[in-house]
N, C-alpha and C positions, 0 to 999 in steps of 0.2 A: 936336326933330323939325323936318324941314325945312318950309319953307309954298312952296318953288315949284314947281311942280308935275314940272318934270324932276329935282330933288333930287330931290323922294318916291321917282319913278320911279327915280333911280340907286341910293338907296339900299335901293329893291326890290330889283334885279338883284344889288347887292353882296350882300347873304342871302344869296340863290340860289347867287351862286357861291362863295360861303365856306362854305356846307353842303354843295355838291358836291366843292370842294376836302379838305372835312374827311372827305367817307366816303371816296376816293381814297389820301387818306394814313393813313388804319386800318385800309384795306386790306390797302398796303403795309404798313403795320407790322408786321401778324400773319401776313402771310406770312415777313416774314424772321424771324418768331420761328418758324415750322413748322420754315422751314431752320434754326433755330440746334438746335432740340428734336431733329430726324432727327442731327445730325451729334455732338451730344452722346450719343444713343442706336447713334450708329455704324453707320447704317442706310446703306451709301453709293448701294445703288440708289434708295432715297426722298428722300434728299440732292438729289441728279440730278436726279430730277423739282420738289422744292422750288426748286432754283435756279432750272432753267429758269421756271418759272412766277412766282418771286419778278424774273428779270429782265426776265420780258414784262411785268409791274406796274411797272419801277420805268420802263421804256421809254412805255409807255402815261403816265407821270406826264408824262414830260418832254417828250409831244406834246400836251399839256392846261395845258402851262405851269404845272403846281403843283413841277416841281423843274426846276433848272438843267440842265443836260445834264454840264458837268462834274460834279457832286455828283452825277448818277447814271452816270458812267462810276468814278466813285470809289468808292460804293456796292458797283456788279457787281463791280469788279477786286476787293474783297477778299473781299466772297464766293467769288467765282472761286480766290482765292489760300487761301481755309478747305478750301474741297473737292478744292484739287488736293492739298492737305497728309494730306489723309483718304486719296486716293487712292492714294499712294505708298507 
């Protein structure tokens, strides 16, 4: 443990934000399992809405700085590229 007193303090805020970064990306994770559930089940209008909402989550990530911005345009393009394959 640290003894100076803005250590303590840093390593308070670090908690903080690695518990916040951690409900964020469990978030995410279980929404792109909904879309993976709807597209296996063939559901393409619940599809559709899983995406959109799984790509507002992975956008929200990447303005909280818990993911890259290329690894979430990577992310959406293949989801993107799952559901346009359903769609066809």
């Amino acid at each position: 443990m640290a003894n100076i007193k803005s250590a303590m303090k840093r390593a308070k805020t670090n908690e903080t934000s690695r518990i916040r970064n951690k409900i964020v990306k469990t978030n995410l994770k279980t929404s792109v399992k909904k879309f993976d559930f709807e597209v296996t089940e063939g559901n393409v209008e619940a599809a559709q809405q899983a995406y959109r909402l799984t790509a507002k989550k992975i956008d929200m990530a990447v303005t909280k700085g818990i993911l890259h911005k290329n690894t979430a345009a990577r992310k959406k393009s293949t989801l993107a590229r799952i559901l346009n394959g359903m769609t066809a």
